[in-house]
TIRO-2110 file (N, C-alpha, C; in Angstrom, 1 decimal):
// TIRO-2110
86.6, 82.0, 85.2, N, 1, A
85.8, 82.5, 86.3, CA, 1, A
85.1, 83.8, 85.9, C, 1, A
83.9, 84.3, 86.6, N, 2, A
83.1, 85.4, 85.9, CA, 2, A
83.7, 86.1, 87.0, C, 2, A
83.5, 87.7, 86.7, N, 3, A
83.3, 88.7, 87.7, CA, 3, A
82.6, 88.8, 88.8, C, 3, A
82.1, 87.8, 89.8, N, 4, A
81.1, 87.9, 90.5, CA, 4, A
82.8, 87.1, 91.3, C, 4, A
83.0, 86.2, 90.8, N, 5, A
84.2, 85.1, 91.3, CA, 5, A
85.8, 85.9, 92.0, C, 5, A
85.9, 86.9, 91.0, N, 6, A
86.9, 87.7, 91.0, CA, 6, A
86.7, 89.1, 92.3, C, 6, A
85.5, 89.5, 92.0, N, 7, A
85.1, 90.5, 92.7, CA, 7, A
85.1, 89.7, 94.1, C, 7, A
84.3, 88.6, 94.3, N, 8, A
84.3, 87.8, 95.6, CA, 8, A
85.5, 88.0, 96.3, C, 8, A
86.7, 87.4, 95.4, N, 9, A
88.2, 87.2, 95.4, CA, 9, A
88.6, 88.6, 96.6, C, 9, A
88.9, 89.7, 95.6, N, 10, A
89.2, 91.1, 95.8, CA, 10, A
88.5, 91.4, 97.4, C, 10, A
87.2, 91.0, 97.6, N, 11, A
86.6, 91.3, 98.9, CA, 11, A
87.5, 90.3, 99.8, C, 11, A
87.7, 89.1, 100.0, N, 12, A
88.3, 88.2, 100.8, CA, 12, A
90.0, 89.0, 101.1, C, 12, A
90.8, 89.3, 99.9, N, 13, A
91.8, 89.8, 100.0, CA, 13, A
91.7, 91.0, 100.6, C, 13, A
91.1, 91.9, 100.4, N, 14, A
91.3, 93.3, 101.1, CA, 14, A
91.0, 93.1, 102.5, C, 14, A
90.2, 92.0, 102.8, N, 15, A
90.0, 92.1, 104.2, CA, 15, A
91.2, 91.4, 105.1, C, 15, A
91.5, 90.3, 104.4, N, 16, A
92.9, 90.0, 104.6, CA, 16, A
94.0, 91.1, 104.9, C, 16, A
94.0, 91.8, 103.8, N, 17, A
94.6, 93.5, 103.9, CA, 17, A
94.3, 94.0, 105.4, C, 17, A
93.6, 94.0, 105.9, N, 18, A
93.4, 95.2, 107.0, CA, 18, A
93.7, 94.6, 108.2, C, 18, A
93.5, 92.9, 107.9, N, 19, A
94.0, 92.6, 109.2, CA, 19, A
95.6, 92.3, 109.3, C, 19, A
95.9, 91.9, 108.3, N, 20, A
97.6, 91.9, 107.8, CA, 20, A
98.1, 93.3, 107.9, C, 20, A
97.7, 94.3, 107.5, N, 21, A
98.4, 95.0, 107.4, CA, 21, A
98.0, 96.0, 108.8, C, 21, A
97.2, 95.3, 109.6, N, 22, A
97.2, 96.5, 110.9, CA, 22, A
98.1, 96.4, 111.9, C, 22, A
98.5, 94.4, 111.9, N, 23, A
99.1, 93.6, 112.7, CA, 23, A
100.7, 94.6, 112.3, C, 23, A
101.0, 94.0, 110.8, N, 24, A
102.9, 94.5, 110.2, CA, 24, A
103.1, 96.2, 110.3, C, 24, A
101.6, 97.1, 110.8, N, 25, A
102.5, 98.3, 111.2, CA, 25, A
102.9, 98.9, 112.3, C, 25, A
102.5, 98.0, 113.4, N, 26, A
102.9, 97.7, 114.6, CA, 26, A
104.3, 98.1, 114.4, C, 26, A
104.3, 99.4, 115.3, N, 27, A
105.5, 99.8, 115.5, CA, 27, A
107.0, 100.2, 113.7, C, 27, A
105.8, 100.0, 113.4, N, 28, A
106.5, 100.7, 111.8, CA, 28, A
106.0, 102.0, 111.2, C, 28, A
106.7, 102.9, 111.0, N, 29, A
106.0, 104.2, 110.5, CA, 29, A
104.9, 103.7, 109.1, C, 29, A
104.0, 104.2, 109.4, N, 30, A
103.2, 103.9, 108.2, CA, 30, A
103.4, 104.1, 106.7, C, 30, A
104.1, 105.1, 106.5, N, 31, A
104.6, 106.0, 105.2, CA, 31, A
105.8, 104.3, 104.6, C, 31, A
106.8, 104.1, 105.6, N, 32, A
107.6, 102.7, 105.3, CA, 32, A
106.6, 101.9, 104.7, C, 32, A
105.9, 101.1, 105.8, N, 33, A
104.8, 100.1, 105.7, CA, 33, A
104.6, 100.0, 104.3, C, 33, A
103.5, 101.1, 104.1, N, 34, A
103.0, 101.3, 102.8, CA, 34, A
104.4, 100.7, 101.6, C, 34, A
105.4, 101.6, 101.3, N, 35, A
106.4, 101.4, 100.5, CA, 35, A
106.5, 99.6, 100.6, C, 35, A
106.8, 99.0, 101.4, N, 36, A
107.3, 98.0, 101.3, CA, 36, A
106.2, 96.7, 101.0, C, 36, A
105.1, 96.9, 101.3, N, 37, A
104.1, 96.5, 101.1, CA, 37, A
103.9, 96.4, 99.3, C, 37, A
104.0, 97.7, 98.7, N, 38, A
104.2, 98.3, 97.2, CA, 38, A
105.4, 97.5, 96.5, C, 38, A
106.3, 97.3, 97.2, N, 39, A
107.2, 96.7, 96.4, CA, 39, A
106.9, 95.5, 96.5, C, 39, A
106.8, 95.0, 97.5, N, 40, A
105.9, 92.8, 96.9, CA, 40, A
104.8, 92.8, 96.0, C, 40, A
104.1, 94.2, 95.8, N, 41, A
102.7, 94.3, 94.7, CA, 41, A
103.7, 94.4, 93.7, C, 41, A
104.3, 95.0, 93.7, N, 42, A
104.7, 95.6, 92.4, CA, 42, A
105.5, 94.2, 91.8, C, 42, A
106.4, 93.3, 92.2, N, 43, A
107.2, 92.2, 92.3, CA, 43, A
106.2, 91.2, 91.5, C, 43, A
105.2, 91.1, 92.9, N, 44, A
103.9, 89.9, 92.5, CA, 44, A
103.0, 90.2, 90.8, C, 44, A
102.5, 91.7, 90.4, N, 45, A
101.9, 91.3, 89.6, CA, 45, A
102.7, 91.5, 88.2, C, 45, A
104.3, 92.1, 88.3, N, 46, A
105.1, 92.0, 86.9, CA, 46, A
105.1, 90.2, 87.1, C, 46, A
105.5, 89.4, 88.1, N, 47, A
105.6, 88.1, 88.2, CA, 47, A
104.6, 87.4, 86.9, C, 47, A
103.2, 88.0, 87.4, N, 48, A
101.8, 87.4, 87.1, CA, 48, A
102.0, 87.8, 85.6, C, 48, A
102.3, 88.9, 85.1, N, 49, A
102.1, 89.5, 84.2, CA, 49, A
103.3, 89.1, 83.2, C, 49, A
104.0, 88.7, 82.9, N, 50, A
105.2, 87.9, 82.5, CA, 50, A
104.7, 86.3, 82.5, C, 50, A
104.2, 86.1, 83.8, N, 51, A
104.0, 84.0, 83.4, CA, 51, A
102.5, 84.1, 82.1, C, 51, A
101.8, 85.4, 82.2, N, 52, A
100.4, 85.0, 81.2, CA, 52, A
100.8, 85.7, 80.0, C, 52, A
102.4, 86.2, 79.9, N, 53, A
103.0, 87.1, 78.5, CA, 53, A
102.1, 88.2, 77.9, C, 53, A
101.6, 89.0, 79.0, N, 54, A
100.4, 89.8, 78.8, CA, 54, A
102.0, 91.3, 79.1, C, 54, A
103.3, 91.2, 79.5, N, 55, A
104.1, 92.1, 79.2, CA, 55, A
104.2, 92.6, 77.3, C, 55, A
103.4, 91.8, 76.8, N, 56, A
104.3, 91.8, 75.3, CA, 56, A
103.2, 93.0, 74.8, C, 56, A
102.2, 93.8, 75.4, N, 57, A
101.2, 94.6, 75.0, CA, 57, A
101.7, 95.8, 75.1, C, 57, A
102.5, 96.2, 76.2, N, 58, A
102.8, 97.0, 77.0, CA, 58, A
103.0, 98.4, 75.6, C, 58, A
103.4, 97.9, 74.6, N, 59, A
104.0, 98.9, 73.6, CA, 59, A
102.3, 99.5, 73.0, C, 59, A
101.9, 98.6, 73.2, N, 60, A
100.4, 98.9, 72.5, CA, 60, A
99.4, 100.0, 73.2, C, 60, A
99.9, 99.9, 74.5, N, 61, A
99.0, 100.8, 75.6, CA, 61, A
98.7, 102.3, 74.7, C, 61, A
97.7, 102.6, 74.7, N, 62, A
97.4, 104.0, 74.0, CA, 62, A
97.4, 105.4, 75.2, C, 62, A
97.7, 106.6, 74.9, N, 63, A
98.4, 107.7, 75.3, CA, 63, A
97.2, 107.9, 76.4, C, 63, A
96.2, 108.0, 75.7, N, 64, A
94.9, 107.4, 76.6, CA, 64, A
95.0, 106.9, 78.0, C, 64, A
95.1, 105.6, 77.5, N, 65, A
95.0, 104.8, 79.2, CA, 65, A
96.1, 104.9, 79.2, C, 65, A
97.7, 105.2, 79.2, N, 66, A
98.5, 104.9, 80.0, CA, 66, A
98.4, 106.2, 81.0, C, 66, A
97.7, 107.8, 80.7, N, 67, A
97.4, 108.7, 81.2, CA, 67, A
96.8, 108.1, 82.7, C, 67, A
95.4, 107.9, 81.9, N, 68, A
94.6, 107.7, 83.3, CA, 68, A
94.6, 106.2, 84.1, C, 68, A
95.8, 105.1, 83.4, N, 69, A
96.7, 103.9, 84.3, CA, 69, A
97.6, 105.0, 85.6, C, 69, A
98.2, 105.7, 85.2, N, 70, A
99.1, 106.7, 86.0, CA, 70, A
97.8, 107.4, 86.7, C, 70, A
97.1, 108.5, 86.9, N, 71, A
95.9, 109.0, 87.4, CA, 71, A
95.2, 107.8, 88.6, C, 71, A
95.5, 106.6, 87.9, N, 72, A
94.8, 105.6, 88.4, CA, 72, A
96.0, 105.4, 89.9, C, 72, A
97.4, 105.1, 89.7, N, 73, A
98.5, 104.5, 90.2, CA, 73, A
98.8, 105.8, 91.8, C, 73, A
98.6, 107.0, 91.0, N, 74, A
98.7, 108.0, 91.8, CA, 74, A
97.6, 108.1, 93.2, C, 74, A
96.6, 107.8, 92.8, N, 75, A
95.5, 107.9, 93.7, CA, 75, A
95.5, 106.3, 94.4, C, 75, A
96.0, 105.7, 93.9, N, 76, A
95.9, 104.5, 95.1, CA, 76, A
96.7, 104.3, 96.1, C, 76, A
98.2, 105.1, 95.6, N, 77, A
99.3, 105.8, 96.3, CA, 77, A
98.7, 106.5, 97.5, C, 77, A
97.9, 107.4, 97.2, N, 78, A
97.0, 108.0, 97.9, CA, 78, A
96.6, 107.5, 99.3, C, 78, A
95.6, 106.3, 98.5, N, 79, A
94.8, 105.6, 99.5, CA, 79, A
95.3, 104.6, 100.0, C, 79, A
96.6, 104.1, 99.6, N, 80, A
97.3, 103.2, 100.7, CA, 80, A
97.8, 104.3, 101.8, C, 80, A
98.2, 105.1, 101.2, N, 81, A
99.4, 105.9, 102.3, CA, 81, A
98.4, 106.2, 103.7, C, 81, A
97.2, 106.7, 103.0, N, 82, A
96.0, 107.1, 104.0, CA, 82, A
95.8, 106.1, 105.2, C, 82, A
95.3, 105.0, 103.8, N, 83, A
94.9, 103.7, 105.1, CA, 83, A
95.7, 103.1, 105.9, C, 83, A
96.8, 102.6, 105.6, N, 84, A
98.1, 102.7, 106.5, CA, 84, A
98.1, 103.6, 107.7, C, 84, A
98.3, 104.4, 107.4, N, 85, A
98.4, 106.1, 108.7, CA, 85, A
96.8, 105.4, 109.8, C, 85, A
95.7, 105.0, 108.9, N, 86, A
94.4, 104.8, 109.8, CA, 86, A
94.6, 103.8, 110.4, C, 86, A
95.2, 102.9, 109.9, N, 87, A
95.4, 101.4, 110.8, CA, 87, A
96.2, 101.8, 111.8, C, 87, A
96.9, 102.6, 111.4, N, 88, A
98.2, 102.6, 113.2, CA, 88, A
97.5, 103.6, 114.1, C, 88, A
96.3, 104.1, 113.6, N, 89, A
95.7, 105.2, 114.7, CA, 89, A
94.6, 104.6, 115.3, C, 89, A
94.1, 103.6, 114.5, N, 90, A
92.7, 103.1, 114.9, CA, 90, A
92.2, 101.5, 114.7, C, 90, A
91.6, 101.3, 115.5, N, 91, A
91.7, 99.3, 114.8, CA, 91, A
91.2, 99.2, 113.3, C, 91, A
91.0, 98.1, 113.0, N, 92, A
90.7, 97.5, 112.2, CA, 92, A
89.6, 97.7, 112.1, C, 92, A
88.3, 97.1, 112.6, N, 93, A
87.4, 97.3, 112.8, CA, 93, A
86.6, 98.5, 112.6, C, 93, A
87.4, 99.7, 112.8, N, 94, A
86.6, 101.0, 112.3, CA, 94, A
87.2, 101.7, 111.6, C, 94, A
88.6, 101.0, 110.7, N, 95, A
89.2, 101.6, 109.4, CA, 95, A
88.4, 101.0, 108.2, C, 95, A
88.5, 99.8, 108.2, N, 96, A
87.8, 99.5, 106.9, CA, 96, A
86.5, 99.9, 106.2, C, 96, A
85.4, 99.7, 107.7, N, 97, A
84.0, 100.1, 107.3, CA, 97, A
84.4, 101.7, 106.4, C, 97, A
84.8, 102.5, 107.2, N, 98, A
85.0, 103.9, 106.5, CA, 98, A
85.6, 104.0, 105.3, C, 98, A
86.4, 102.8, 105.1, N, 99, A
87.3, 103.1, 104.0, CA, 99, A
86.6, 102.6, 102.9, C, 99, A
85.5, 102.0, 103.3, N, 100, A
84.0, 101.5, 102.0, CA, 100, A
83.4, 102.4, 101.9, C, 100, A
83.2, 103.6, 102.4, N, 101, A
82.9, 104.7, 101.8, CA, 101, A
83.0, 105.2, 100.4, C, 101, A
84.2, 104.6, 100.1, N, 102, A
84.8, 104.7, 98.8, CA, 102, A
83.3, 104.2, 97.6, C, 102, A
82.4, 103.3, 98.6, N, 103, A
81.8, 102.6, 97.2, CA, 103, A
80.7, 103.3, 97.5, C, 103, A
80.1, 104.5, 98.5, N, 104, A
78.9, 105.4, 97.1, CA, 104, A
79.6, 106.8, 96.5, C, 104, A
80.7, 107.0, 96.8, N, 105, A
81.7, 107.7, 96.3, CA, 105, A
81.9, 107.4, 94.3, C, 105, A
82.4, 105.8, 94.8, N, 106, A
82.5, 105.3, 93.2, CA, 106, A
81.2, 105.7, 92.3, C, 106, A
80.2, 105.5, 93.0, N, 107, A
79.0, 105.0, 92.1, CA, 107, A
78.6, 106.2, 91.6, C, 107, A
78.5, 107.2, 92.6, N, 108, A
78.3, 108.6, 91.8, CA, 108, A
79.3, 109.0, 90.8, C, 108, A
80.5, 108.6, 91.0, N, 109, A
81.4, 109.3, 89.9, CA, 109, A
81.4, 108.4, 88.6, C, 109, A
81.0, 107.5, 89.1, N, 110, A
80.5, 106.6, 87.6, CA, 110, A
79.3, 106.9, 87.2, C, 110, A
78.4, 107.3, 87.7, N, 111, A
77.3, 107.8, 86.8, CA, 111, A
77.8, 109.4, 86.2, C, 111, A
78.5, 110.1, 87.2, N, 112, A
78.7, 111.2, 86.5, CA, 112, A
79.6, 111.2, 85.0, C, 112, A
80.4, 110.5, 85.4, N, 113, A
81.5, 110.6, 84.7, CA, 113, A
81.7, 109.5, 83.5, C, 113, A
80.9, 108.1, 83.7, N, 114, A
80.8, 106.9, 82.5, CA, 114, A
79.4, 106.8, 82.3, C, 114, A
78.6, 107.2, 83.0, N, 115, A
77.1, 107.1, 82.1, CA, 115, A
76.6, 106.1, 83.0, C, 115, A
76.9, 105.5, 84.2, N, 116, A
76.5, 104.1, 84.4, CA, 116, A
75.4, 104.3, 85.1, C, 116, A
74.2, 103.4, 85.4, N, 117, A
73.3, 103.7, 85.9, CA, 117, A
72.9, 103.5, 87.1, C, 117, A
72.2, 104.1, 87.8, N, 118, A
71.5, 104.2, 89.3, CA, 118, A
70.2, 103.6, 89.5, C, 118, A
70.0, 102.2, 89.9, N, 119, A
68.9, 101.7, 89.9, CA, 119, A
68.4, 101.7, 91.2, C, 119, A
67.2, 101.5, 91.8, N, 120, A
66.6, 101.8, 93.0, CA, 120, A
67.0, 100.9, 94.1, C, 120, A
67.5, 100.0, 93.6, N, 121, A
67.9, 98.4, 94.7, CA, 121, A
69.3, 99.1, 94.8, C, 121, A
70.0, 99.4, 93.9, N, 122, A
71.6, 99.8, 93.5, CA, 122, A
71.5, 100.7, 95.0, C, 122, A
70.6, 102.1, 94.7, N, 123, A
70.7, 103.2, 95.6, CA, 123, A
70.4, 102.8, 96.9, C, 123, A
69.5, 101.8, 97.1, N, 124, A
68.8, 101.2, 98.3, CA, 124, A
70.1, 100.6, 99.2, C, 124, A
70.5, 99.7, 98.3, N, 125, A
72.0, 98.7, 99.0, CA, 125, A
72.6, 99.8, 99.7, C, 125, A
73.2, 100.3, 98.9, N, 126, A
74.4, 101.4, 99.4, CA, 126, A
74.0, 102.0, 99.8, C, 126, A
72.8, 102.7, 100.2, N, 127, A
72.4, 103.7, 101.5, CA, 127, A
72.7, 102.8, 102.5, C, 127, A
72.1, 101.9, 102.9, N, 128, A
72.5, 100.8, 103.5, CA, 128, A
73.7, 101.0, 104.4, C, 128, A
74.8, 100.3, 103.2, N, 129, A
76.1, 100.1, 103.3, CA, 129, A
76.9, 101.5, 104.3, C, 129, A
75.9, 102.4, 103.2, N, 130, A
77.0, 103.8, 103.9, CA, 130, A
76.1, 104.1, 105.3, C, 130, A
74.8, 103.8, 105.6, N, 131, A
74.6, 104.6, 107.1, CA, 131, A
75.3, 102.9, 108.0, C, 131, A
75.5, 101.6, 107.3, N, 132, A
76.4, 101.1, 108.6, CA, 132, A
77.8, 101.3, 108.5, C, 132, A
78.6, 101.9, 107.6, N, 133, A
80.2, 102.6, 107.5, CA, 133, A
79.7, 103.6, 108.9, C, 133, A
79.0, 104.7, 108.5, N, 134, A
79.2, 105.8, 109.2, CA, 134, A
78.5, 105.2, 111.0, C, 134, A
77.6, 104.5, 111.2, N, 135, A
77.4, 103.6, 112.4, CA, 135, A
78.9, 103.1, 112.8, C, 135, A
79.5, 102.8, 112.5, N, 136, A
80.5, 102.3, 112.8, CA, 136, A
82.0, 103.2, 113.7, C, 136, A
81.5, 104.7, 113.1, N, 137, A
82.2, 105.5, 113.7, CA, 137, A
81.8, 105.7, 115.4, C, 137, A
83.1, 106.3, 115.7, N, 138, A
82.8, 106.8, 117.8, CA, 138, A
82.1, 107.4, 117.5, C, 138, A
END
């Protein structure tokens, strides 16, 4: 499958995400939610990661990325714990648009920070994107 397939993938599931997970915090503290949610991730992709024997690298990881894998782990910690807390305060409906915010967020920190580039359609979309996130708010 190419990346266009995958990325597809990731959009269908997170949206799945928001409506699964607005319904299961019903009446559950959010901070729980999140944990328990984390531990079927966590379960599911050593599962994944064991049936394609992609564990047997693990020794190879460089001081490097296991650094910014952790940097990575910490901040999504983050942003579940966040989104969670948003779902039990607010629908569905006006958590996620906001929580796409994240993507002109990303895109500047990736030009700043990996070199990537800013093309005029690129900037065009995602103004877009971000004045109907921020439309979306009361």
């Amino acid at each position: 499958m190419t990346w266009i397939v995958y990325a597809a993938l990731s959009a269908v599931a997170a949206a799945l995400t928001a409506i699964f997970g607005k319904i299961g915090v019903e009446g559950v503290p959010s901070n729980l939610a999140t944990a328990v949610r984390t531990v079927v991730i966590v379960v599911m992709v050593w599962a994944v990661t064991f049936t394609f024997g992609e564990h047997r690298a693990l020794s190879a990881i460089s001081r490097r990325s296991l650094t910014f894998l952790i940097l990575s782990a910490l901040t999504t910690g983050a942003s579940w714990l966040a989104y969670y807390r948003a779902l039990q305060l607010a629908p569905a409906s006006r958590v996620a648009p906001i929580d796409k915010l994240s993507l002109p967020i990303t895109l500047i920190l990736a030009m700043l920070f990996l070199g990537e580039a800013m093309t005029w359609r690129l900037a065009v979309g995602v103004g877009l994107m971000t004045v109907g996130a921020i439309l979306t708010m009361d």
